[in-house]
N, C-alpha and C positions, 0 to 999 in steps of 0.2 A: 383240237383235243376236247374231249368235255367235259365238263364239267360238274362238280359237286351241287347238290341245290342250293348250297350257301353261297356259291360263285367260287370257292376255293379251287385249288389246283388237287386233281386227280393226284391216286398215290403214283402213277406211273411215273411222274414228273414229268418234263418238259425239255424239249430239243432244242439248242439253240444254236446257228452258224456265225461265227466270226468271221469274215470274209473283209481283206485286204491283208496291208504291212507293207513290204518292204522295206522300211525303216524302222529301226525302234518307235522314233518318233509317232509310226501310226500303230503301232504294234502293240507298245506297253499299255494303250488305256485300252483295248480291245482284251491283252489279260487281265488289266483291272476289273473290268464288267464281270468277265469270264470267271475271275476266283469271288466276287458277291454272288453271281447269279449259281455258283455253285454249293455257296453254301446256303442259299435256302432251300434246298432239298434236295436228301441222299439220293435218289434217283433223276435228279436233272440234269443230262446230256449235254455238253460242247462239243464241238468240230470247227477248227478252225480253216481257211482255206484261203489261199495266197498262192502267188509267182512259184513257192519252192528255191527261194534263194537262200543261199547258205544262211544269212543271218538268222532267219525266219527257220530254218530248218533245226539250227544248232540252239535256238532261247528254249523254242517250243520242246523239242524233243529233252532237252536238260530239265524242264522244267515236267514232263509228261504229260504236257495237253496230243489229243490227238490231230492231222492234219492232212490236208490233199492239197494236193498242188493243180493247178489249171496253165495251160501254155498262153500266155500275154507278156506285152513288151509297152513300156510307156512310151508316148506319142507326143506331147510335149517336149518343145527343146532340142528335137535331133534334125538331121537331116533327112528333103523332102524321103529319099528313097526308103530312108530308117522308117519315117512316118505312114508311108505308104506299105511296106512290108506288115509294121505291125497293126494296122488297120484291119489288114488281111486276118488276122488272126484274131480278130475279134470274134467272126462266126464261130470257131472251133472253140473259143475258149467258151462262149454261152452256153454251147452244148455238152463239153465236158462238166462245166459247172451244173447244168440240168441234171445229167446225171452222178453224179454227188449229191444234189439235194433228192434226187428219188429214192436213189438209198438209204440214205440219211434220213429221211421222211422229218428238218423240222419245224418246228410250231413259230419260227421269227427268225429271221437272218438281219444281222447287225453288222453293217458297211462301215469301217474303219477309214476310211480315205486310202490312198494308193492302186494303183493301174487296175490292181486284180481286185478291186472290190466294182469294178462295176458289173464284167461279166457274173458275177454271182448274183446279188441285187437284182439285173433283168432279169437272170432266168426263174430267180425267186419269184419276181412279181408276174411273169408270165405263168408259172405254176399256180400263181394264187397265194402264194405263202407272202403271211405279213411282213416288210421289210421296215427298218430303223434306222440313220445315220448317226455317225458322229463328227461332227467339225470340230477338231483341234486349234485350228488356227484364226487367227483374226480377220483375215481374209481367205475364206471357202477357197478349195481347189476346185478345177474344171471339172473332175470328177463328181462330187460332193454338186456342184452347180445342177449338174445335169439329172442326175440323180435323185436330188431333191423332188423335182417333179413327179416321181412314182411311188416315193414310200410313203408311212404315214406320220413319220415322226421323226424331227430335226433336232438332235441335242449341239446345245453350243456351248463352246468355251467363255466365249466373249456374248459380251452383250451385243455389241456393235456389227456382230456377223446376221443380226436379225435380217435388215435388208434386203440380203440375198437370198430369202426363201418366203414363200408365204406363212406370213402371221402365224394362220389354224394350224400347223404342221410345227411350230419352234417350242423348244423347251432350254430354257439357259441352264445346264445344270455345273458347268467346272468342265474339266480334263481330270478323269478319272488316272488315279495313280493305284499303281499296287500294293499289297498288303503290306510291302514290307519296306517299301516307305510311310507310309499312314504312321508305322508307330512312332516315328517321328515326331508329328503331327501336334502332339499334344508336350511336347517338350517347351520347355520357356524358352523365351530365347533371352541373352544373357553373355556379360562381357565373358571373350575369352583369355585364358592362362597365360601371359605376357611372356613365359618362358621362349615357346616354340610357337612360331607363328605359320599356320598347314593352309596351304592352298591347292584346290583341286581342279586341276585340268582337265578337262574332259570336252572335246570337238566331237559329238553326238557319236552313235553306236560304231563307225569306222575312224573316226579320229577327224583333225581339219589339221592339213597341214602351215596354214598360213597363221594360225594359233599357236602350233608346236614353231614356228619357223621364229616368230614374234618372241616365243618365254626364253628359246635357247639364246636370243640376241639380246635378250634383259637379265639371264642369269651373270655374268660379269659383274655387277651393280650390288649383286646379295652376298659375293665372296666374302667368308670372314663377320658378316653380320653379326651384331649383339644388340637387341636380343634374337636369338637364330633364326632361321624361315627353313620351310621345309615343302618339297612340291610332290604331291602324290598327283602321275599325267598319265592318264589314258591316249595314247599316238594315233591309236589306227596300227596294222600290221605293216605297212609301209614304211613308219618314220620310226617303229621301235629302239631299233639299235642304234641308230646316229642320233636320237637323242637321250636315251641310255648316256651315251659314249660323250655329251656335249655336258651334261649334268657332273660326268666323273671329271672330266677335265675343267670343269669350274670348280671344284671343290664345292658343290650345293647338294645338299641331303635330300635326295630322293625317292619315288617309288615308282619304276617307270612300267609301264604292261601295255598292250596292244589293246584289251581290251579286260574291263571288271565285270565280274559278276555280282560283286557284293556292295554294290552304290548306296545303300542303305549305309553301309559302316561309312561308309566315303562322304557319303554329305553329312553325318551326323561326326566326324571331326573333322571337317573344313573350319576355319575361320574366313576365308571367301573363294568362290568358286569362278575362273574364269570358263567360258562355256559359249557357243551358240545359241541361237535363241528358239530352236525349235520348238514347239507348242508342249510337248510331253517335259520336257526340260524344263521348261519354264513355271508350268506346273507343279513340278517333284521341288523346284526349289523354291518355289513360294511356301505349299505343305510342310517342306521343313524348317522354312523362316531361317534362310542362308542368304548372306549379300552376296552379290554377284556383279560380275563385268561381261557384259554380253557383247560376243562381236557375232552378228545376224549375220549368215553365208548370203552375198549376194546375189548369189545367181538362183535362188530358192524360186519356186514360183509365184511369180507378180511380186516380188522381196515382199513375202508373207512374215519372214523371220525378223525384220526392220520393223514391223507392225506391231509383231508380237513385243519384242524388247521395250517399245516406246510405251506399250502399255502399265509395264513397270515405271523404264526410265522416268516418265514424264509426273510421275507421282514421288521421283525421290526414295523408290523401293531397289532400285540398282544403278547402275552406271552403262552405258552405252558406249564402244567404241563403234565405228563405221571399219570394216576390212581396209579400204583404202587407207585413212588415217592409224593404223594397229602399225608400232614401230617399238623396238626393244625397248630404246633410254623411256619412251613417252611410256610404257606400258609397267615398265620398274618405277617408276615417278607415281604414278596412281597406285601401287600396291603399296610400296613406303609410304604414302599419306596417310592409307586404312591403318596401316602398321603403327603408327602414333598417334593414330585417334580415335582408341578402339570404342570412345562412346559412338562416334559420328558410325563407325560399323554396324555396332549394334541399331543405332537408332536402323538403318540401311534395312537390315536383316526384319525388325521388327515389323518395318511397315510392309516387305516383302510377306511376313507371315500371314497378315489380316488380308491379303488378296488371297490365299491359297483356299482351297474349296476341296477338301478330305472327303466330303459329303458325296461328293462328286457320283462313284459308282453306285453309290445306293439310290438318288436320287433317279437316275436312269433305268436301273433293275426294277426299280418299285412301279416309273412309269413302263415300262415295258410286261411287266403284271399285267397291271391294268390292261393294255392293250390287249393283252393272248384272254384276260378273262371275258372280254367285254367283244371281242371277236367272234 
């Protein structure tokens, strides 16, 4: 695009592709960027471009980003023939991806992690179009690995992910979070109302059933409580109704849903959240300076989610359970101790806030200025 003599951006503004998801997890800091880089100028362009999986279909389209979808299937983790099939499909999705970005004609394509962020990325950098990464996690996925190699610019979460990419190419900036957690962000954080004591379940954007399996085996333990407890649990569509139905026959106050859309309200009245440790998670609740019990899904890639928790954990910012060791009595045992010690909470919550990094999507947008002007 070119440029002003000052080096500023044209009034035309600027194109930008988000390319990956599948998960929230890679999904929400790719909105993050996406709602910064939009507001620096009424004329600059997103397109976002992923699998086309429901989740991805139904955040984005609610939300009115626009999107395209590429045919790719993840290759990790399945069987040889699964792997083989969708290997095959790599060709076609390059090419569908080529043309998306010719249409699209934009100035920077920004890889999110997830299967469908690589076909877009090559056929960006085989067009010539500047590409950018983001690593969420503490240990890079295969993707992100491989990838690295051709863009120009490696945003990381962790410090510690530096390793795996060359020096000239890293920039540590956070996991960018969305708008509407940031406001959050600047909240104190501060003992809560001993009346009603709110915990938020939430097993990442489809639920984890070994989470929902573990709270319905520890609600027996809260019947009848004084001072009261209260669980507002995101299940997944799967486990909705039988634990609905597990909460009514314990007599425990709750708020049960398949899935939230308003997690802003949800973490700003938690008093602690149990959860997974995905990298976007981990993030949103650091930003918001909320304790938390992380149980990291095992079978995550290279148990990335184990990495990410200990990063808290090992600082005294949350609690860690390991899935294998997650059991009702042991899990109602740990939540009663926060329950009568709400300083030890808060201290918990506190130290979670000073790791959180709000800054996160500006830091990114600004470097990625730089890049399209200096390109």
């Amino acid at each position: 695009m070119p440029k002003k003599p000052d080096g500023g951006q044209t009034e035309g503004g600027y194109r930008l592709v988000v390319a990956g998801g599948g998960t929230g997890g890679h999904l929400f800091p790719g909105i993050a960027v996406a709602q910064d880089f939009k507001s620096r100028h009424p004329d600059n362009q997103v397109l976002f471009v992923n699998a086309g999986r429901p989740l991805e279909v139904d955040i984005l389209s609610r939300l009115g980003w626009p999107q395209q979808a590429i045919a790719i299937e993840g290759i990790k983790g399945r069987s040889r023939w699964k792997q083989f099939t969708a290997t095959c499909k790599i060709p076609g999705a390059v090419w569908r991806a080529g043309r998306i970005l010719y249409r699209f004609k934009p100035d920077l394509v920004l890889g999110v992690g997830g299967y469908s962020a690589g076909p877009v990325v090559m056929a960006a950098s085989l067009w010539g179009i500047p590409t950018v990464l983001h690593e969420q996690n503490r240990l890079p996925g295969v993707t992100n690995r491989i990838l690295g190699r051709v863009v120009k610019r490696i945003y990381l979460t962790f410090d510690e992910s530096k390793e795996y990419f060359s020096p000239a190419k890293v920039k540590v900036s956070g996991n960018p979070v969305r708008d509407e957690i940031l406001t959050l962000a600047s909240r104190p954080v501060s003992a809560t109302d001993a009346k009603i004591f709110s915990v938020l379940v939430v097993g990442g954007s489809q639920g984890a059933q070994a989470i929902n399996q573990a709270v319905v085996e520890a609600l027996p333990y809260f019947n009848g409580m004084q001072p009261g407890i209260r669980f507002v649990h995101q299940t997944g569509a799967q486990d909705e109704s039988p634990v609905r139905q597990a909460y009514l026959e314990a007599g425990v106050d709750a708020r049960v849903q398949a899935f939230f859309n308003d997690m802003d309200n949800q973490y700003e009245q938690a008093d602690m959240i149990i959860c997974r440790a995905g990298a976007t998670t981990v993030a949103e609740i650091t930003v918001a300076g909320k304790a938390a019990i992380f149980v990291p899904f095992p079978f995550a890639a290279d148990d990335h989610q184990t990495q990410n928790a200990l990063a808290l954990a090992d600082l005294g910012a949350a609690e860690m359970i390991r899935q294998e060791e997650l059991n009702g009595p042991g899990l109602a045992k740990m939540i009663k101790g926060y329950m009568d010690n709400r300083v030890l909470l808060t201290e918990m919550a506190a130290k979670a806030q000073v790791l959180g990094r709000p800054e996160a999507a500006r830091v990114i947008v600004d470097d990625m200025y730089d890049l399209l002007e200096t390109t």
